[in-house]
Each structure stands twice: as C-alpha cells, then as structure tokens.
N, C-alpha and C positions, 0 to 999 in steps of 0.2 A: 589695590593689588589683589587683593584677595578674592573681589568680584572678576575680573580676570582670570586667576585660576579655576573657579570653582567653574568657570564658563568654557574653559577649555576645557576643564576634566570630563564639563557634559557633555561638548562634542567632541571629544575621543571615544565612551563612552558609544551614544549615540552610532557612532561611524562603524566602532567594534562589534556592536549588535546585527548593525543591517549587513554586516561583513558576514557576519557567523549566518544571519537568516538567507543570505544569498548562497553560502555555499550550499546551504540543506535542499537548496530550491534546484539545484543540480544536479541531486540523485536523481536515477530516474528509475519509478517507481509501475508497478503494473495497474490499469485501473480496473475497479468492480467490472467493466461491461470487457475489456480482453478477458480478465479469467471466463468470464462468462460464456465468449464467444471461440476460449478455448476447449470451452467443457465442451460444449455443442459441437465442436466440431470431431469428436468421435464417434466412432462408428458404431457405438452401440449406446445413443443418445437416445432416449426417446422423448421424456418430458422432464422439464425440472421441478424439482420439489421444495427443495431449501437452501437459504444462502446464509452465511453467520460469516462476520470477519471476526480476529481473534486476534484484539490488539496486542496480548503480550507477546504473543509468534509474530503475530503482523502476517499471519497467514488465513487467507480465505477459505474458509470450510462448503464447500458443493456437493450438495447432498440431489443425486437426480434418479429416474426411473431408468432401467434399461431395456431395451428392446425385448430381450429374454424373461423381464417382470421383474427383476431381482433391482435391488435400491444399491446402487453405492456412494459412495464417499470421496472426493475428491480434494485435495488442500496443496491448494498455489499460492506462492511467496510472493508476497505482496511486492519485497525488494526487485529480485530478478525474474519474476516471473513463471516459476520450474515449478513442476510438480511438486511436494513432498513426498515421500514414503512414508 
C-alpha cells in the first residue's frame, strides 16, 4: 500500500510541475533580436554599441550611436516589449 501511495504522490507531483512549467511557457515574452530590430528601426539609428540584459528588471539595456554622434540608451521589457522610461 504504501508503494502505491508514494507512486501516486510522484505522479501528481510530476503532473503539477510540467502543469506550472506549461503555463510559464505561455507568457509571451520579447526576444534579444525584436528589441534589437526595434532599436534599429528609429530614425536616428546609426550604429550599435552595446547590448546588456538585466535579469532582475528582465529589461534589455541598448546602448547605440546616433546619427547626430551622441550615444543613447534605450531599455525594452523583456515581458511586453515597451520601451522603459
């Protein structure tokens, strides 16, 4: 009897897991090469410089040159995708 329980406990257990790993797998999330391809695509893009992601924000840090020579900074959320401020 108790091998029986302990086998059920495992696949409940088991089931719970890949349950909770399925929902995570559902967020949808932005990848390195869109932020990337969203930086570029403004209009005062000129070359990129530096990339950093920043796991505790989970936001991507975009560091590029601008047409005018000045360097900015740019940081997209890794979750939905949006600029930060």
């Amino acid at each position: 009897m108790k091998k029986i329980s302990y086998i059920s406990l495992a696949l409940i257990a088991i089931f719970v897991n890949a349950t909770a790993y399925g929902a995570g797998a559902r967020i949808p999330t932005t990848s390195i090469s869109q932020a990337l391809e969203n930086t570029k695509s403004r209009d005062n893009f000129a070359t990129l410089k530096n990339v950093k992601f920043d796991v505790k924000e989970k936001v991507y840090n975009i560091t590029y040159l601008t047409k005018g020579g000045s360097i900015e900074t740019v940081k997209i959320n890794k979750v939905n995708g949006k600029e930060v401020k």
